[in-house]
Backbone and ligand atoms as CSV (ligand in chain L), in Angstrom:
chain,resi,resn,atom,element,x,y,z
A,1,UNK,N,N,10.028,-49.111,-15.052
A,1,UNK,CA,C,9.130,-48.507,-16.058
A,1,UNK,C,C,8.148,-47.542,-15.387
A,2,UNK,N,N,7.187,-48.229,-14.492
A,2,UNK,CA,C,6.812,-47.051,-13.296
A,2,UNK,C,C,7.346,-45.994,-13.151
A,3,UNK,N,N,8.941,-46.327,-12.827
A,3,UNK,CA,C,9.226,-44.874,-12.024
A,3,UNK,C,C,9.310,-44.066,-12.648
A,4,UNK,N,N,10.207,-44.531,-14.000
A,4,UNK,CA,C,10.477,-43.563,-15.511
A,4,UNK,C,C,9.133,-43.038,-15.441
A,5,UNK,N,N,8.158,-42.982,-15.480
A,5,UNK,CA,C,6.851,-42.909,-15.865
A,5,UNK,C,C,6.383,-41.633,-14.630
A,6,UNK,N,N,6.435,-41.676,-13.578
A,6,UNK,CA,C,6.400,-40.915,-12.004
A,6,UNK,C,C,6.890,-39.712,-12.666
A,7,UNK,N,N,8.315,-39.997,-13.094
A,7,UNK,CA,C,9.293,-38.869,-12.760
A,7,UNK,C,C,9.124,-38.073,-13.983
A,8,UNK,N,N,8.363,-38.835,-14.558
A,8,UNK,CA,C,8.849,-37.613,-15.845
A,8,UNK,C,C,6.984,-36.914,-15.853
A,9,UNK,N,N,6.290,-37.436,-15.420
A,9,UNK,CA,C,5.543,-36.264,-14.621
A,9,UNK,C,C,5.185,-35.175,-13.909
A,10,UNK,N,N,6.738,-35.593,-12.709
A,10,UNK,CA,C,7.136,-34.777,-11.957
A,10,UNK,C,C,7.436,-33.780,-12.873
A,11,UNK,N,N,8.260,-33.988,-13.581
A,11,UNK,CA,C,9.621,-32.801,-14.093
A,11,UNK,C,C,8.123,-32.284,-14.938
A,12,UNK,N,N,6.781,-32.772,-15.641
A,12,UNK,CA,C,6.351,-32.512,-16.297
A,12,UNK,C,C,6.049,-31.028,-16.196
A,13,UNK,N,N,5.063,-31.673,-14.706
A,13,UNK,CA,C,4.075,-30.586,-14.107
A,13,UNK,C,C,4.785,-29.966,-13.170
A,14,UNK,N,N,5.831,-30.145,-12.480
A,14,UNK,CA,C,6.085,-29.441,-11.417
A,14,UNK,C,C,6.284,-27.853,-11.822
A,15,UNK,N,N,6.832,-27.522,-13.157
A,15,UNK,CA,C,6.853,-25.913,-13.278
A,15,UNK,C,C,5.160,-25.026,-12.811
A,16,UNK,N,N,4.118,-26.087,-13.748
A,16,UNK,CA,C,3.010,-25.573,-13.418
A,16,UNK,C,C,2.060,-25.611,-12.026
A,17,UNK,N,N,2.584,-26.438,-11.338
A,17,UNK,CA,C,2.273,-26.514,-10.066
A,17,UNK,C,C,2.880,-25.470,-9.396
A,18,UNK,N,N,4.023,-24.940,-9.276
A,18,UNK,CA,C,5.063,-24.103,-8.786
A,18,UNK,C,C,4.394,-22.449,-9.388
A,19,UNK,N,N,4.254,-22.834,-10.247
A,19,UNK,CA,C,3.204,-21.115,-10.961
A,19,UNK,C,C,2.085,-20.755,-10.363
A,20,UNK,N,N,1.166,-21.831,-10.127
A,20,UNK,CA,C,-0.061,-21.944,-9.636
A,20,UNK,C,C,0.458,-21.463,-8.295
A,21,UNK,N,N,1.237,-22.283,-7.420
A,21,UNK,CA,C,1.398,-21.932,-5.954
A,21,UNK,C,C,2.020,-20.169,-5.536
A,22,UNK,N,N,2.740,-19.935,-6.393
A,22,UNK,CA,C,3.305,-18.694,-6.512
A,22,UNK,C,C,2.403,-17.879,-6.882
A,23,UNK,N,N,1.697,-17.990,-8.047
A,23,UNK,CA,C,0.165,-17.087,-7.845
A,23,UNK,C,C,-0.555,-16.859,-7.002
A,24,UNK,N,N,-0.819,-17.577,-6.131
A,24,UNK,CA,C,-1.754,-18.078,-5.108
A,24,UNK,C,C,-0.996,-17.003,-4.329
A,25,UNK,N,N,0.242,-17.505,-3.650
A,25,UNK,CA,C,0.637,-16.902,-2.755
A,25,UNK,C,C,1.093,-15.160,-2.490
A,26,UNK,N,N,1.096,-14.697,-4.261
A,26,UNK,CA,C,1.005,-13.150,-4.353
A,26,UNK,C,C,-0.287,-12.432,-3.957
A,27,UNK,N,N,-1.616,-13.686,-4.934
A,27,UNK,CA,C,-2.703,-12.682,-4.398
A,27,UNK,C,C,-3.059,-12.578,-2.899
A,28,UNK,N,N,-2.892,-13.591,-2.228
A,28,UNK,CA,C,-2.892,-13.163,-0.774
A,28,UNK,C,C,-2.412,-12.531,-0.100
A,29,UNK,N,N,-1.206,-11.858,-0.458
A,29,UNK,CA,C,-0.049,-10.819,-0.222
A,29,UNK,C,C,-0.905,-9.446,-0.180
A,30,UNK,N,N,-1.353,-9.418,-1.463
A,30,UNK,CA,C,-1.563,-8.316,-1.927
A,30,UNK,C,C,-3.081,-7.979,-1.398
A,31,UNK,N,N,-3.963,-8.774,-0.292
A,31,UNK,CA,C,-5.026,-8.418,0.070
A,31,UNK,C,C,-4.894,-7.481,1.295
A,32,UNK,N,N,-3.431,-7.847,1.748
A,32,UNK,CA,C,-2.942,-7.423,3.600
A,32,UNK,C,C,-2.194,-6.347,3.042
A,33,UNK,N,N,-2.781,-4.723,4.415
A,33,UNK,CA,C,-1.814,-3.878,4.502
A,33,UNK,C,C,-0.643,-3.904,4.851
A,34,UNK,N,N,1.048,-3.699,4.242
A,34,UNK,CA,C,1.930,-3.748,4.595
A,34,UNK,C,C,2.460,-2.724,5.276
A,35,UNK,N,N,2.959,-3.311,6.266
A,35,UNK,CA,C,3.091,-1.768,7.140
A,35,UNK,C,C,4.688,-0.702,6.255
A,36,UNK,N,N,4.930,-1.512,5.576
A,36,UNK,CA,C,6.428,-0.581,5.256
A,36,UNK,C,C,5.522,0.214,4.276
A,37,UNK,N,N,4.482,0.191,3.497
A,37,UNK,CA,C,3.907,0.737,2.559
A,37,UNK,C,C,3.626,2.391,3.333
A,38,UNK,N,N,3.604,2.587,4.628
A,38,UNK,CA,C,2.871,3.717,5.319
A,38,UNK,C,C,4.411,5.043,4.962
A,39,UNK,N,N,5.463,4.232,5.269
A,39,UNK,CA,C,6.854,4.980,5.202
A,39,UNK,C,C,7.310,5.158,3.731
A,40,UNK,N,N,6.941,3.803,3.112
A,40,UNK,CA,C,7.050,4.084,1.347
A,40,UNK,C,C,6.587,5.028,1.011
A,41,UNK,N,N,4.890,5.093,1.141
A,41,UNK,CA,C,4.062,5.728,0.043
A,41,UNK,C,C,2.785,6.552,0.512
A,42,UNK,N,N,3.450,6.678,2.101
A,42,UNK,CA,C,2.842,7.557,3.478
A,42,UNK,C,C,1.044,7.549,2.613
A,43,UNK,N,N,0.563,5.723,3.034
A,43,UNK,CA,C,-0.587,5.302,2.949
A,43,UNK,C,C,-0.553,4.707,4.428
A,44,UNK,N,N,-2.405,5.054,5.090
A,44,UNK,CA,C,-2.698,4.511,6.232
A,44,UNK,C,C,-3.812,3.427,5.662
A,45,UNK,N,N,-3.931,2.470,6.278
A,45,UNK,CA,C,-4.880,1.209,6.137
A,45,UNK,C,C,-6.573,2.251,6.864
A,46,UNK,N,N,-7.047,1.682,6.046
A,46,UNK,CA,C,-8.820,2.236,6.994
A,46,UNK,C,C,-9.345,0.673,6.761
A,47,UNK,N,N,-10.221,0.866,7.215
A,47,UNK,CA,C,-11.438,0.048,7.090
A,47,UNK,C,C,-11.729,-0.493,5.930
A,48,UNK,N,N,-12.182,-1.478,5.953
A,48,UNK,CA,C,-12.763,-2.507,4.669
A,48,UNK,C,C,-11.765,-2.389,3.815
A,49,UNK,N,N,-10.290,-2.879,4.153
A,49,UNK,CA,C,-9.449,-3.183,3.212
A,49,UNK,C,C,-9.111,-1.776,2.229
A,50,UNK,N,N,-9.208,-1.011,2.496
A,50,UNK,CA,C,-8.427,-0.039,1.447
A,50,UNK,C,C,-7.493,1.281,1.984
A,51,UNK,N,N,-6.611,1.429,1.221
A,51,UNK,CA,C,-5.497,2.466,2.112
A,51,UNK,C,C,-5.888,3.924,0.999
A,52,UNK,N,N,-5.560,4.613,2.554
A,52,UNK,CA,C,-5.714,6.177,2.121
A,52,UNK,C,C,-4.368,6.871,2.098
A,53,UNK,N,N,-4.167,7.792,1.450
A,53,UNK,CA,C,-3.321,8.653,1.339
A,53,UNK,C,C,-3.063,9.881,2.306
A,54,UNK,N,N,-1.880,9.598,3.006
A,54,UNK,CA,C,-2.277,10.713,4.179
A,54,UNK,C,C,-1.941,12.455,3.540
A,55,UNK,N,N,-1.383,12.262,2.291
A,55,UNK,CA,C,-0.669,13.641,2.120
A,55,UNK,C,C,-2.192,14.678,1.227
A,56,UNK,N,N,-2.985,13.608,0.438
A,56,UNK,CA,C,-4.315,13.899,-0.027
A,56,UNK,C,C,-5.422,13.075,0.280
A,57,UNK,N,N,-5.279,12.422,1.016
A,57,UNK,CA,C,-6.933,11.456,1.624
A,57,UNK,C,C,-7.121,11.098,0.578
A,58,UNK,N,N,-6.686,10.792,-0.807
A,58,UNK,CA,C,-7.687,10.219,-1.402
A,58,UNK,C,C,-6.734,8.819,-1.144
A,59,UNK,N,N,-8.103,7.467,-1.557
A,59,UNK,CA,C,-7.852,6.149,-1.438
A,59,UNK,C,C,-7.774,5.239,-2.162
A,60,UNK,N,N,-7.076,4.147,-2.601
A,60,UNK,CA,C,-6.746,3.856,-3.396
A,60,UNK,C,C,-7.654,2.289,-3.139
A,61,UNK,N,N,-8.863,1.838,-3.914
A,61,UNK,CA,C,-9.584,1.149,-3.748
A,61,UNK,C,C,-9.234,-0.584,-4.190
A,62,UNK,N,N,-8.171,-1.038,-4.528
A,62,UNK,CA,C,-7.500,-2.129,-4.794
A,62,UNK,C,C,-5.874,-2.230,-3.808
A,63,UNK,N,N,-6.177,-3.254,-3.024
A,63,UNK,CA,C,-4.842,-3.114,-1.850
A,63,UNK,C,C,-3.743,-3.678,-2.323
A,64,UNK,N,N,-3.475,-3.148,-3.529
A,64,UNK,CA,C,-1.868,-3.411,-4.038
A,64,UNK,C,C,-0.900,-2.566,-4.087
A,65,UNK,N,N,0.472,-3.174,-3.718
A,65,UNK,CA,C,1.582,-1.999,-4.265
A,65,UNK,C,C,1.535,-1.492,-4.899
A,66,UNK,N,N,1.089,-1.871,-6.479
A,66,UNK,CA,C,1.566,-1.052,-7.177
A,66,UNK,C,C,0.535,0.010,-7.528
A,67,UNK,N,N,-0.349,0.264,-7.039
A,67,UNK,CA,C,-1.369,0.968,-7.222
A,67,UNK,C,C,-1.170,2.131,-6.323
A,68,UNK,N,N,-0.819,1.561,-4.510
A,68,UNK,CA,C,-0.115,2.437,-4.354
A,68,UNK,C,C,1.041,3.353,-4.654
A,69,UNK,N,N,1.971,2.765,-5.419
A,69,UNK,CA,C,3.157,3.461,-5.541
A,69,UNK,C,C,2.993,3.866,-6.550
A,70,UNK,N,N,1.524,3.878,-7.574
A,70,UNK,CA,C,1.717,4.647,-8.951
A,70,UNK,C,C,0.824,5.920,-8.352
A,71,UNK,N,N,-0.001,5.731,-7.042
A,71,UNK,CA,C,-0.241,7.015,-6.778
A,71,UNK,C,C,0.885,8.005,-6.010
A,72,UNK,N,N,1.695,7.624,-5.579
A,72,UNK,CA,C,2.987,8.090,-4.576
A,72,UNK,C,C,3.961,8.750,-5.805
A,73,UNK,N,N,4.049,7.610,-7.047
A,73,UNK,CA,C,5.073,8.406,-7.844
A,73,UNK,C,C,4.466,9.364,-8.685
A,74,UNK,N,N,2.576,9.294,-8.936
A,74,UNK,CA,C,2.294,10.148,-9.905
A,74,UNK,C,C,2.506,11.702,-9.133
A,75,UNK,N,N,2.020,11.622,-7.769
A,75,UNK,CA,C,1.551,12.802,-7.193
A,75,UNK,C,C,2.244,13.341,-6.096
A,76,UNK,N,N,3.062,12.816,-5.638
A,76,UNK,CA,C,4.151,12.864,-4.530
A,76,UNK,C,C,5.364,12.786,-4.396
A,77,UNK,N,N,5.827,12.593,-5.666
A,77,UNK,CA,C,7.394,12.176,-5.666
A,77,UNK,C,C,8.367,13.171,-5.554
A,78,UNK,N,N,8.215,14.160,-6.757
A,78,UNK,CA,C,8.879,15.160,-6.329
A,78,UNK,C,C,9.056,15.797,-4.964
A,79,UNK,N,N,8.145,15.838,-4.243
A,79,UNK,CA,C,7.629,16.929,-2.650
A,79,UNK,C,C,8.606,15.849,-1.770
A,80,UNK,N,N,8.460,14.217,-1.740
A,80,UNK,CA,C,8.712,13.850,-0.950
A,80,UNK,C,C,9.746,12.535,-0.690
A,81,UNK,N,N,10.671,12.664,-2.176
A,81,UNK,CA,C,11.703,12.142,-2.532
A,81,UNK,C,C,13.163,12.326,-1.544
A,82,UNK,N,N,12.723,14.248,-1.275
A,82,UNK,CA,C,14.319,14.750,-0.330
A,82,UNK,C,C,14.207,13.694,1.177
A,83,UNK,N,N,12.945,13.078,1.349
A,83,UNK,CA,C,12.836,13.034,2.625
A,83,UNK,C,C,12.703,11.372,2.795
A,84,UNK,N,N,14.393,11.268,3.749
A,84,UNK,CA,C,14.787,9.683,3.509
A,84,UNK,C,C,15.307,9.580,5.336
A,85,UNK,N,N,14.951,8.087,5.513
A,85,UNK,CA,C,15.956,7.946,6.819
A,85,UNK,C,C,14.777,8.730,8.420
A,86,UNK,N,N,14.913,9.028,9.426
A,86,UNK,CA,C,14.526,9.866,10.739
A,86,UNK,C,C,13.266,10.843,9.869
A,87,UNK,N,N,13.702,11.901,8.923
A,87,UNK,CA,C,12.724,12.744,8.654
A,87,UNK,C,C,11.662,12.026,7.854
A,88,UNK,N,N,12.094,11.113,7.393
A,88,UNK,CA,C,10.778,10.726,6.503
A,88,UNK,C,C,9.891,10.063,7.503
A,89,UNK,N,N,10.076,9.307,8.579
A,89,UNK,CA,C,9.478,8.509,9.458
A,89,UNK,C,C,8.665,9.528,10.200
A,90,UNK,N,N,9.763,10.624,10.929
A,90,UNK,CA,C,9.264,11.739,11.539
A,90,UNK,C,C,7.647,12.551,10.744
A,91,UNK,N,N,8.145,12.324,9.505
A,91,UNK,CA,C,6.848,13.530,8.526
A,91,UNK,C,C,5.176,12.226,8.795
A,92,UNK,N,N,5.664,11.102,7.882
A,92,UNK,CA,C,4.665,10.204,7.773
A,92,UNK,C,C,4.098,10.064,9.359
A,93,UNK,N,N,4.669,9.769,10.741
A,93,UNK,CA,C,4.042,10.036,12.069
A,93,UNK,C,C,3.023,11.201,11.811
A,94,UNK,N,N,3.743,11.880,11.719
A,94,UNK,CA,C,3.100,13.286,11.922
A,94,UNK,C,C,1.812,13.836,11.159
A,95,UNK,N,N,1.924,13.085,9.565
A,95,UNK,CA,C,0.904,13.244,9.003
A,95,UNK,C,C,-0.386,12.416,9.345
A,96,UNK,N,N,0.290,10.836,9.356
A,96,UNK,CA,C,-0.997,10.217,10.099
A,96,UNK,C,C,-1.639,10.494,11.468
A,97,UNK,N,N,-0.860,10.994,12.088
A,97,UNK,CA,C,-1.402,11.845,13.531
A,97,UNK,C,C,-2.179,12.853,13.338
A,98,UNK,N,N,-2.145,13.780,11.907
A,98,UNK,CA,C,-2.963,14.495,11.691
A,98,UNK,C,C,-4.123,13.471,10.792
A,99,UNK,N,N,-4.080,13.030,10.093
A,99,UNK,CA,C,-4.988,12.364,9.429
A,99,UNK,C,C,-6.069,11.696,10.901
A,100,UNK,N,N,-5.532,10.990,11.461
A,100,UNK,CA,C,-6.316,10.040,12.561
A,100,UNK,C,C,-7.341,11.142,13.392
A,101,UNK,N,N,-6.552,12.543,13.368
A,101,UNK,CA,C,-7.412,13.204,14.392
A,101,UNK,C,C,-8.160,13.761,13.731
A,102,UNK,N,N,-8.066,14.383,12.577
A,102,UNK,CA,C,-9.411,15.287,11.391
A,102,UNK,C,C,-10.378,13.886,11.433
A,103,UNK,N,N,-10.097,12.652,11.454
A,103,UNK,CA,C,-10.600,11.644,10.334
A,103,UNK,C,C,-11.584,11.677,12.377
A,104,UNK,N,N,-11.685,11.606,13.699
A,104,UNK,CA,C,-12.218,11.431,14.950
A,104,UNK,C,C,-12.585,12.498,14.685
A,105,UNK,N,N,-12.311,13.992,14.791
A,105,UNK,CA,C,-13.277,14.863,15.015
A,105,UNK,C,C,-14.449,15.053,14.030
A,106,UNK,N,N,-13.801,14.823,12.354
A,106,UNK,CA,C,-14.775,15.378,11.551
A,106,UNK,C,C,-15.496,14.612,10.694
A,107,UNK,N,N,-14.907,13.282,10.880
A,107,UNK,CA,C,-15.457,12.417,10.153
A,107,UNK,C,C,-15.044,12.407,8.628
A,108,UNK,N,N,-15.331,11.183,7.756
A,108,UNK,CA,C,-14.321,11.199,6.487
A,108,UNK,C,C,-14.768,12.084,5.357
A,109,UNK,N,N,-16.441,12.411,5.653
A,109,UNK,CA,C,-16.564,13.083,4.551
A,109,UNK,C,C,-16.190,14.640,4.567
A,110,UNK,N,N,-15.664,15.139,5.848
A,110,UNK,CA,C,-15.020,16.659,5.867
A,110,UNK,C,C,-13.147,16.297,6.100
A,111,UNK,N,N,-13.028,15.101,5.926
A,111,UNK,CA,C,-11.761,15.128,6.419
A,111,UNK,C,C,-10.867,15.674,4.805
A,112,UNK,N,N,-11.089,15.357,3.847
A,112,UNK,CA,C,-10.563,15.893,2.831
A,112,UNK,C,C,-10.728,17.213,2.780
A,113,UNK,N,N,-11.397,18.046,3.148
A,113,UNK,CA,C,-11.609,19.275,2.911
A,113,UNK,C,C,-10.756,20.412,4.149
A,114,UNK,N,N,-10.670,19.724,5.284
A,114,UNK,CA,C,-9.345,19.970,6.321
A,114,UNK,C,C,-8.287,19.842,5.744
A,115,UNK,N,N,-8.156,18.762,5.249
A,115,UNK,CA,C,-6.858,18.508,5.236
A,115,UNK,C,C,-6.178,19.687,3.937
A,116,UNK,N,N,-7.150,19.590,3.149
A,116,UNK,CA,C,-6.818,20.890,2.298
A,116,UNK,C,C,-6.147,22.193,2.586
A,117,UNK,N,N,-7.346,22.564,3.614
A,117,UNK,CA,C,-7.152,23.504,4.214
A,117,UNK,C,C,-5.693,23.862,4.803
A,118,UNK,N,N,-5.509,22.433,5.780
A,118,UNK,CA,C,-4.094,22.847,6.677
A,118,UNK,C,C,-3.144,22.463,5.463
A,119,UNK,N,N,-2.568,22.168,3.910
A,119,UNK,CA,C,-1.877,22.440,3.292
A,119,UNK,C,C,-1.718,23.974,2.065
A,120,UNK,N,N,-2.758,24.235,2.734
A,120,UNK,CA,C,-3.007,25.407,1.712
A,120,UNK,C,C,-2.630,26.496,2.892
A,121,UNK,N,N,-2.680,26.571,3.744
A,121,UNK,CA,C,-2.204,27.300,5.244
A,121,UNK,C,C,-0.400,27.396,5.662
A,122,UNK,N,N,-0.180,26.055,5.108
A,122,UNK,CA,C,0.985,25.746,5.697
A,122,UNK,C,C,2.245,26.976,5.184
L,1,ZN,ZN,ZN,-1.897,11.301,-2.318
């Protein structure tokens, strides 16, 4: 009678225990920069938890995928869809290499306004 009693508790709650734990374990996901996100959605991690955009510096102030990738597909997709495999790795290096060095010489509040510059140049 006990056990009948155990088990059908188990079966009760275990979906909602299993929801709870799976919740749990997304939002903690979603606090950490993923590094595949830099090659996805050519975002660099900064400081105090929030990723920037290397192709426009701007930053996306909640560290989730999908926030990133609704800024990648609103504003980037077309430009940077052709570019899959060696070149895409090659571009995203290259951009955060430029991002890292505007962001040391000029600091963040001129770094948007460089970076302008060297796409409006290009
Ligand atoms: Zn952007």
């Amino acid at each position: 009678m006990q056990e009948f009693t155990l088990r059908s508790c188990f079966v009760l709650f275990s979906p909602i225990v299993m929801a709870a734990f799976k919740r749990r374990k997304v939002d903690s996901e979603c606090r950490a920069f993923n590094e595949e996100w830099g090659e996805k959605y050519f975002f660099v991690e900064i400081k105090n938890q929030k990723a920037t955009c290397v192709i426009c510096t701007e930053s996306v102030a909640v560290l989730k995928e999908d926030n990133l990738r609704h800024h990648y597909e609103t504003k980037h997709l077309s430009t940077y869809l052709k570019l899959s495999g060696k070149f895409r790795t090659e571009k995203f290096e290259s951009m955060k290499r430029v991002f890292e060095s505007q962001k040391n010489l000029f600091g963040e509040s001129l770094l948007k306004m460089n970076l302008s510059l060297v796409q409006v140049t290009k």
